[in-house]
PLY file of the C-alpha trace (Angstrom):
ply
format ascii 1.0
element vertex 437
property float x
property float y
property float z
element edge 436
property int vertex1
property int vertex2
end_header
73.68 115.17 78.98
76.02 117.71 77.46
80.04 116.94 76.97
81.31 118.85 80.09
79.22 118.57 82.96
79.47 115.88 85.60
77.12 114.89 88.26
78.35 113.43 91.49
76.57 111.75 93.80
77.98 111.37 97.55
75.79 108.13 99.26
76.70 109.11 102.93
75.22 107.84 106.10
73.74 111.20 106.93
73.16 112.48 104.07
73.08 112.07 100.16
74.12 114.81 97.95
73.55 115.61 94.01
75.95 117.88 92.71
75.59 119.05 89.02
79.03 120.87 87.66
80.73 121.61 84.59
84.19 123.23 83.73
84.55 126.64 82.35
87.02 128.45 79.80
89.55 128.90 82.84
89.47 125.15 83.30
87.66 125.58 86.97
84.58 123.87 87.83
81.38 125.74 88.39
78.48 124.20 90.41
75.74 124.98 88.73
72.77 122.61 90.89
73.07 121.13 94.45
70.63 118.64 96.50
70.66 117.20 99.52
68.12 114.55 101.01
68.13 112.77 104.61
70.44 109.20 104.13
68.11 106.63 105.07
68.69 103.26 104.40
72.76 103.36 105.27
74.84 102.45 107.66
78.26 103.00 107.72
78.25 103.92 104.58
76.89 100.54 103.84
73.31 100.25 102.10
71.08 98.52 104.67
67.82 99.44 103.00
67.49 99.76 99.37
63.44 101.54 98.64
64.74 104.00 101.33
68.14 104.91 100.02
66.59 105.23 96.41
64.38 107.77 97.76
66.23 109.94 99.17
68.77 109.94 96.14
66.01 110.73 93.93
65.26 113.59 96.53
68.74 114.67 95.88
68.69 114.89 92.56
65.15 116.08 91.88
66.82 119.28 94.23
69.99 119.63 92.32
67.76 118.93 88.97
65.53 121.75 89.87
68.36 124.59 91.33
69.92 123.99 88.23
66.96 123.94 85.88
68.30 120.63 83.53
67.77 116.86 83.80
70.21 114.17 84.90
70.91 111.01 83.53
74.22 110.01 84.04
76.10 109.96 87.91
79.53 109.10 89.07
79.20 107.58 92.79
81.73 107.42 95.49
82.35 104.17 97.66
83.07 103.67 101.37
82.16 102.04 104.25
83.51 99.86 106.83
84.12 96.89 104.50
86.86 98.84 102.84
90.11 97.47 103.53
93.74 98.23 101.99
97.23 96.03 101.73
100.36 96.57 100.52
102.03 93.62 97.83
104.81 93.04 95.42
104.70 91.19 92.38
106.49 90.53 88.91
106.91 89.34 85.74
109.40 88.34 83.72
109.81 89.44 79.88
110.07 86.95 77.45
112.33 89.29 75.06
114.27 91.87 77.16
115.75 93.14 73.78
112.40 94.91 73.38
111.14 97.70 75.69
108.64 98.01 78.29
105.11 99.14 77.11
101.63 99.01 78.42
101.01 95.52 77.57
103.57 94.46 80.04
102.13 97.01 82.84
98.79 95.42 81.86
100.29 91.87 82.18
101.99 92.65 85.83
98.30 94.35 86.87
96.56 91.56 85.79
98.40 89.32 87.90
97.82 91.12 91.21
94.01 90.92 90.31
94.60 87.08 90.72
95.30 87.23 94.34
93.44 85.29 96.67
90.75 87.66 98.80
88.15 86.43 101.39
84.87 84.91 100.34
82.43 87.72 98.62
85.60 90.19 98.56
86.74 91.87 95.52
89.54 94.10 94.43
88.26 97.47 93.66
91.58 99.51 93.23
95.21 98.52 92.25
97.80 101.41 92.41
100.89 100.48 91.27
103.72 102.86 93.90
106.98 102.20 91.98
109.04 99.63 90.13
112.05 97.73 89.71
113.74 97.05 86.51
116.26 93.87 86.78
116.97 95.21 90.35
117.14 98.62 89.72
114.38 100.00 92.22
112.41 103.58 92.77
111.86 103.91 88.77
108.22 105.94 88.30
107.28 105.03 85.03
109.02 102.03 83.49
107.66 102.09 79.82
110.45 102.80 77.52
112.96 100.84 79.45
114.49 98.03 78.33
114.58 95.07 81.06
113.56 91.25 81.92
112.35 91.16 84.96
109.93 94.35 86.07
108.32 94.36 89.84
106.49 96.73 91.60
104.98 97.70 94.73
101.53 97.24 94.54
98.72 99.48 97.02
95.54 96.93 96.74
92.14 98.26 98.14
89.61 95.72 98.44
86.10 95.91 99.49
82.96 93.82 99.58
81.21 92.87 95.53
77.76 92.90 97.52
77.90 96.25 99.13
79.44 97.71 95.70
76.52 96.03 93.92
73.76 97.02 96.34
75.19 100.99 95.45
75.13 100.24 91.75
71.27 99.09 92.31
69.92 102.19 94.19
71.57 104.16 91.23
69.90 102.32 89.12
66.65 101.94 90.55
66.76 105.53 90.57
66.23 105.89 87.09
70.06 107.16 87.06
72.95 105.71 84.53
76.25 104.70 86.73
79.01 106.82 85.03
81.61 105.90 86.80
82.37 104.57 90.79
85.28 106.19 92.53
87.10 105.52 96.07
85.53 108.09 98.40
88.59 109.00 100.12
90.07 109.56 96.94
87.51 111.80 95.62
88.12 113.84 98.87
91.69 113.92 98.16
90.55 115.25 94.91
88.71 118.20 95.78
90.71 119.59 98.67
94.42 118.78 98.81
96.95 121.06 96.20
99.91 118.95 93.98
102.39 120.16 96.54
101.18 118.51 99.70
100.35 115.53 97.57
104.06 115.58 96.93
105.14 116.47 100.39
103.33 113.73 102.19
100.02 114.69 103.64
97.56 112.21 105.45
93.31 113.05 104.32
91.25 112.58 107.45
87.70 112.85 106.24
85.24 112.61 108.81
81.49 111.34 107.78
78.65 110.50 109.84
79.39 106.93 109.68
82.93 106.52 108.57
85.76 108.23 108.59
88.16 107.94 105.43
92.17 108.09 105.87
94.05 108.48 102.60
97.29 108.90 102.67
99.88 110.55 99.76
103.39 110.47 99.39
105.64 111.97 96.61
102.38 112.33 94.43
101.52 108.95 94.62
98.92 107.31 97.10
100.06 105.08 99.20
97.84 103.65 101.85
93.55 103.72 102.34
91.64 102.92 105.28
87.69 103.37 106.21
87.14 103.93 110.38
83.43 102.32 111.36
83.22 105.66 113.33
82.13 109.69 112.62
79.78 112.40 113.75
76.91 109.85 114.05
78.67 107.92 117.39
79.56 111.68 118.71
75.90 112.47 118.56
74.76 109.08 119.82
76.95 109.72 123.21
75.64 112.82 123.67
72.08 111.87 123.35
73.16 108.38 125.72
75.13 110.76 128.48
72.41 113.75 128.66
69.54 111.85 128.00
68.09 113.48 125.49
66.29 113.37 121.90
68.71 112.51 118.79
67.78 115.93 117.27
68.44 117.83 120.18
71.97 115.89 120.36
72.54 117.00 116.61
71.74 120.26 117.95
73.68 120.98 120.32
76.99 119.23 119.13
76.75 121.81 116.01
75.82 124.59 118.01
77.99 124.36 121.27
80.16 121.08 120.61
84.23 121.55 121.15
86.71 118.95 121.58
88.39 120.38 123.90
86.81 120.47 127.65
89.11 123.09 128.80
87.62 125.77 126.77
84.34 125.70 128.65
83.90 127.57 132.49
81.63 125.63 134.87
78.85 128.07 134.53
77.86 127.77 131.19
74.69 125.85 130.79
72.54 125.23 127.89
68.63 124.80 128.81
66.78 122.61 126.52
63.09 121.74 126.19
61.85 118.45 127.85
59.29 116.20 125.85
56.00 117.37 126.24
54.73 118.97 129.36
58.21 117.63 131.26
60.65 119.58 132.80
63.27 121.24 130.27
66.84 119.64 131.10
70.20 121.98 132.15
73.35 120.63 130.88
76.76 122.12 131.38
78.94 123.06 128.48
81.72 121.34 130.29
79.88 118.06 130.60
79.40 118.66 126.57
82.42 119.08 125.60
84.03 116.13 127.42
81.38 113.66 126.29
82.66 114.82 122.91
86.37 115.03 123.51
86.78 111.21 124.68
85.02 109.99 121.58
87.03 112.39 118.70
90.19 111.31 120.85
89.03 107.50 120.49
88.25 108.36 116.44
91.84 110.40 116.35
93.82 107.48 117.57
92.43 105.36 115.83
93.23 107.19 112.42
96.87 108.25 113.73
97.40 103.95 113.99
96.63 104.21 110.57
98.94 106.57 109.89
101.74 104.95 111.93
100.94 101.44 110.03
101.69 103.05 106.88
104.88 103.72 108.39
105.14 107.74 109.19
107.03 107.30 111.87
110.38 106.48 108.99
112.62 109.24 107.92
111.93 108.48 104.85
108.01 108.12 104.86
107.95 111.31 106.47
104.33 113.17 105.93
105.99 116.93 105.65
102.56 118.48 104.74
100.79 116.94 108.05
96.91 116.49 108.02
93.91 117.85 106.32
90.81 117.54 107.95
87.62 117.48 106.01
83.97 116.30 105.79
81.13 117.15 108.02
82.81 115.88 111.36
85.57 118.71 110.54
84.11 121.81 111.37
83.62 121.07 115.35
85.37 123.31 116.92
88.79 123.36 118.65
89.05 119.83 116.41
92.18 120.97 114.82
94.19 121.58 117.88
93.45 118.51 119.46
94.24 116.50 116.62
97.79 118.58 116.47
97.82 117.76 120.40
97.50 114.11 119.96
99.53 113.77 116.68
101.87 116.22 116.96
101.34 116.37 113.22
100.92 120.31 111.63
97.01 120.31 110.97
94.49 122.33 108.59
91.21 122.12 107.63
90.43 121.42 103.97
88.46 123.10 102.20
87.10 121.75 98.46
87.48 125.35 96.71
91.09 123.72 94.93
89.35 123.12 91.77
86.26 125.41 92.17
85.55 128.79 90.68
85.89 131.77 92.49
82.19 132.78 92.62
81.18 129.95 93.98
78.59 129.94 97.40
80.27 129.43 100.69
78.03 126.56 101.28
79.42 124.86 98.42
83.04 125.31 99.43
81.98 123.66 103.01
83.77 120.57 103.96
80.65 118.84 104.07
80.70 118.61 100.82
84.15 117.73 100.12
83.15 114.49 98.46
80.81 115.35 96.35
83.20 117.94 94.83
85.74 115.31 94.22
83.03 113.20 92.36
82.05 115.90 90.02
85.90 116.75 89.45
86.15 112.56 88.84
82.98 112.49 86.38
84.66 115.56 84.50
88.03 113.65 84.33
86.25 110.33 83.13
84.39 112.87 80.24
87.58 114.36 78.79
89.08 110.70 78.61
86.22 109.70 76.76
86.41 112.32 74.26
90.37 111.55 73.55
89.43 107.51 73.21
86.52 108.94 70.80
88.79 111.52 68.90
91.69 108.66 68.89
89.26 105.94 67.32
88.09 108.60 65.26
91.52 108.94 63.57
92.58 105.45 63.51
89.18 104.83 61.58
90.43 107.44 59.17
93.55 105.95 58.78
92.33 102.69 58.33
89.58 103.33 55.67
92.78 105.63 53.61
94.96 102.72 53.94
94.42 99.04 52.11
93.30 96.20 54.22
96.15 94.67 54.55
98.26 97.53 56.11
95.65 97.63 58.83
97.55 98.13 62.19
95.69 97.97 65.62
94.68 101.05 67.17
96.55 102.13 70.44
94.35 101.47 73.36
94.60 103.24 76.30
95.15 101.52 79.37
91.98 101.76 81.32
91.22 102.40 84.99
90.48 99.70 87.28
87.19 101.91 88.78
86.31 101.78 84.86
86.77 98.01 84.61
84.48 97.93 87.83
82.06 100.05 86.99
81.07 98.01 83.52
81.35 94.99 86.25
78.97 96.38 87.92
76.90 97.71 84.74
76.91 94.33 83.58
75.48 92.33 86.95
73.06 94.81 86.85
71.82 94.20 83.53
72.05 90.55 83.82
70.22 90.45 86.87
67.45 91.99 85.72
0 1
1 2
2 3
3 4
4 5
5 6
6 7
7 8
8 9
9 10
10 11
11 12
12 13
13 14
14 15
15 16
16 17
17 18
18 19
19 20
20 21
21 22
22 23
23 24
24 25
25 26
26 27
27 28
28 29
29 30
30 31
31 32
32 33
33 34
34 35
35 36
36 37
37 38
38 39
39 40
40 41
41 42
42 43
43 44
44 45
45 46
46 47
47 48
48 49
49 50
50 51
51 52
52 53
53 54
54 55
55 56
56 57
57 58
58 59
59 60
60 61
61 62
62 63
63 64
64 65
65 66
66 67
67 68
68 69
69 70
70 71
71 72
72 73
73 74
74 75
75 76
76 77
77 78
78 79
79 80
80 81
81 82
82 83
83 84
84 85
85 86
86 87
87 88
88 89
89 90
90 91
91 92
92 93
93 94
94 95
95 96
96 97
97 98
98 99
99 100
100 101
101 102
102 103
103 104
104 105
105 106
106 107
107 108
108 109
109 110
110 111
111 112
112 113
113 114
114 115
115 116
116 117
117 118
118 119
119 120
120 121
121 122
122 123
123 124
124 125
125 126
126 127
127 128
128 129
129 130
130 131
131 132
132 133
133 134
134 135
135 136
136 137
137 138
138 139
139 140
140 141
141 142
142 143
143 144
144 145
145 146
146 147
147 148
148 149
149 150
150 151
151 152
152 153
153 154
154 155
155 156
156 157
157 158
158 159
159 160
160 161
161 162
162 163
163 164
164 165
165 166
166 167
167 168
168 169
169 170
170 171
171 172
172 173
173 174
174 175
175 176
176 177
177 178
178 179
179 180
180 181
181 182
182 183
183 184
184 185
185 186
186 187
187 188
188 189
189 190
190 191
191 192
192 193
193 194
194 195
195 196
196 197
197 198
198 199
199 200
200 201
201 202
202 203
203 204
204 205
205 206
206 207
207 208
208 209
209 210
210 211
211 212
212 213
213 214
214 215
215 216
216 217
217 218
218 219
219 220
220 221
221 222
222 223
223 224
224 225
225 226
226 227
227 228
228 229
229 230
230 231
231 232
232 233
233 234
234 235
235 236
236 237
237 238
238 239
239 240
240 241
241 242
242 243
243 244
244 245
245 246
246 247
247 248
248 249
249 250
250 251
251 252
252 253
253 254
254 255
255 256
256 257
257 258
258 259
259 260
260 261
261 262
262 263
263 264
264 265
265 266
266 267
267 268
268 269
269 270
270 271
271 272
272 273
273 274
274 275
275 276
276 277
277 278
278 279
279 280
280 281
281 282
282 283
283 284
284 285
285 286
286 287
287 288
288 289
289 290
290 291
291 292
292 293
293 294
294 295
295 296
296 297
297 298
298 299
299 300
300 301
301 302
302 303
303 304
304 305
305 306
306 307
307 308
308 309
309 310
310 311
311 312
312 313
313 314
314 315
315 316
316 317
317 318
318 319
319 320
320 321
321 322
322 323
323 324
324 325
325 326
326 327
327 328
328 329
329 330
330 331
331 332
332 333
333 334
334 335
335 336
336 337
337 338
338 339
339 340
340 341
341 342
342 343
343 344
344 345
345 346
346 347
347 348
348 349
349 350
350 351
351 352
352 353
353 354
354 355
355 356
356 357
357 358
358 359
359 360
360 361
361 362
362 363
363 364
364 365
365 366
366 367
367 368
368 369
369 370
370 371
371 372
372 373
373 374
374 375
375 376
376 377
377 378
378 379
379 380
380 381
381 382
382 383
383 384
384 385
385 386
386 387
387 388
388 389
389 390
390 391
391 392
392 393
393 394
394 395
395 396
396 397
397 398
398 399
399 400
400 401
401 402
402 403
403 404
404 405
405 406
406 407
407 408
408 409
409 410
410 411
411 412
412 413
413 414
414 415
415 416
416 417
417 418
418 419
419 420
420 421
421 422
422 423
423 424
424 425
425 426
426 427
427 428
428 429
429 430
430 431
431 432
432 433
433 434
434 435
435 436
């Protein structure tokens, strides 16, 4: 596949989507091919069936493969699911030599060491995001290398999640006849695609609401700083409806699209939707009112739930403050009156986010829904991982050409960047994959 273009691929409980896009000369990101298949086979953003889910991924991308008239190979793929879980911990290290400064080996070193913590049986860390550090005391320091020091700590954010479930994803990618590029935090991806530098500095809290989960990611002077996944989306919405008006699950879809609000008070008495009854049976009257308060006490369950979330990480502190509020995004986002009520309950300042941050200007309103927030942020991610590809290439490139002008001897190493943790999982995964063949 050519240098810069990026294929994300968004596993979701309700859907999967293919998205093919590259960058142009302006630097934005142009969507050239999009598919979109039925999710079967997941639940909760957990693979429960793996012939189904490779299906309807190669569904997906035989659709995006065909609108944008090229074949893919390579895919970065997001992560989620109800087995995601995030803590907050502090380690350090101390220097041997604090006459020297602080470089990347001893940022590697402290890393390293988190990695060693103890997690449940068949759990894994998938993330480590170092928040800030302290230099012999000396605390809030953003970027330590340079500094001279003995004893460096830092505030670690750890998100761990379950090696099965990430393996299962790799598998269905594979199977697939698809290369895994790269695997990225979903809610980060999100974050990616619809929130601007500012509210990222502000403090801003991403509510992205799936059909099985919904993802909470939470940013704070540029930095992240706390992850969760809610078991709960627009699937339980739709199974309530369907439970309360006793009706089909596609009528339930139906009519929570079409005439769903969260807020019951918008609705008069009179308004009543008819809808067909199965086959030769009367068709059933339900009240708009009736709707709309089915749907209200489960977004206000979903809401709370997220806004403990937010509280946990500690909101609620003058200085934690989230001054940018919440952005709302994924499918579950677009019912109506969703945004006030989540203001109502939160009192937090609320918007919904759209993934056209990144995006070029001509691109379809359908792609610049917040349905498809997440596969925006994976194409923007595969992009990303391209570019620092091509640096580590160029870079070898040079110290080759250094090393073949200068004697044997002389040879120095070359500088390695320090690599990702999603990277380090990803060839995990590549490599369990292989092996298990």
């Amino acid at each position: 596949m050519e240098h810069n273009l990026a294929v994300g691929l968004d596993i979701g409980t309700t859907k999967i989507v293919a998205m093919i896009g590259r960058k142009n000369e302006y630097g934005k990101v142009e969507i050239l091919g999009i598919g979109k298949s039925k999710s079967l086979g997941v639940h909760r953003g957990v693979v429960n069936n793996i012939t189904q889910t490779i299906q309807s991924i190669q569904q997906a991308v035989q659709e995006a493969e065909a609108a944008a008239e090229m074949k893919i190979d390579e895919v970065t793929v997001g992560i989620a699911g109800q087995h995601i879980r995030s803590l907050q911990h502090s380690d350090y290290i101390t220097r041997s030599n604090s006459e020297t400064v602080i470089d990347d080996d001893d940022i590697d070193r402290l890393i390293n060491q988190v990695h060693k913590l103890v997690m449940l049986p068949g759990e894994e860390i998938i993330h480590v995001l170092p928040q800030e550090y302290k230099i012999d005391g000396q605390a809030e320091i953003k970027e330590p290398i340079g500094m001279y020091g003995g004893r460096l700590e830092a505030n670690f954010h750890v998100v761990v999640g379950q090696v099965s479930s990430i393996r299962n994803i790799g598998r269905c990618v594979q199977s697939s006849g698809l290369n895994l590029e790269g695997i990225t935090l979903e809610p980060l991806a999100s974050a990616n695609a619809v929130l601007s530098q500012e509210e990222k500095e502000a403090g801003v809290a991403l509510i992205d609401i799936g059909g099985g989960t919904t993802d909470l990611a939470i940013f704070r002077d540029g930095i992240i700083r706390h992850t969760a996944v809610i078991p709960f989306g627009g699937n339980v919405i739709t199974e309530d409806i369907k439970e309360g008006c006793s009706i089909i699950e596609k009528q339930a879809e139906l009519l929570k699209i079409k005439f769903g609000s969260a807020w019951p008070g918008e609705n008069k008495d009179n308004e009543i939707v008819s809808i067909p009854g199965l086959r030769g049976r009367e068709p059933k009257e339900i009240t708009l009112k009736n709707l709309s308060k089915i749907i209200h006490a489960r977004v206000v369950e979903i809401v709370e739930q997220v806004y403990v979330e937010i509280k946990n990480y500690g909101h609620e502190e003058q200085k934690k403050k989230l001054i940018a509020g919440i952005v709302l995004t994924g499918g579950g986002s677009q019912l109506k009156h969703l945004k006030q009520l989540v203001e109502y309950i939160t009192g937090m300042d609320t918007r919904i986010g759209y993934p056209n941050e990144h995006l070029a200007g001509d691109s379809d309103d359908d792609i610049t829904s917040p349905l498809f927030a997440t596969a925006v942020g994976l194409v923007l991610d595969g992009l990303k991982r391209q570019e620092r590809k091509k640096i580590e290439q160029q870079e070898e490139q040079i110290v080759d050409d250094i090393e073949t002008a200068v004697e044997e001897e002389t040879k120095e190493k070359p500088i390695k960047e320090r690599r990702s943790f999603l990277d380090k999982l990803t060839e995990r995964v590549k490599d369990f994959l292989d092996n298990a063949e």
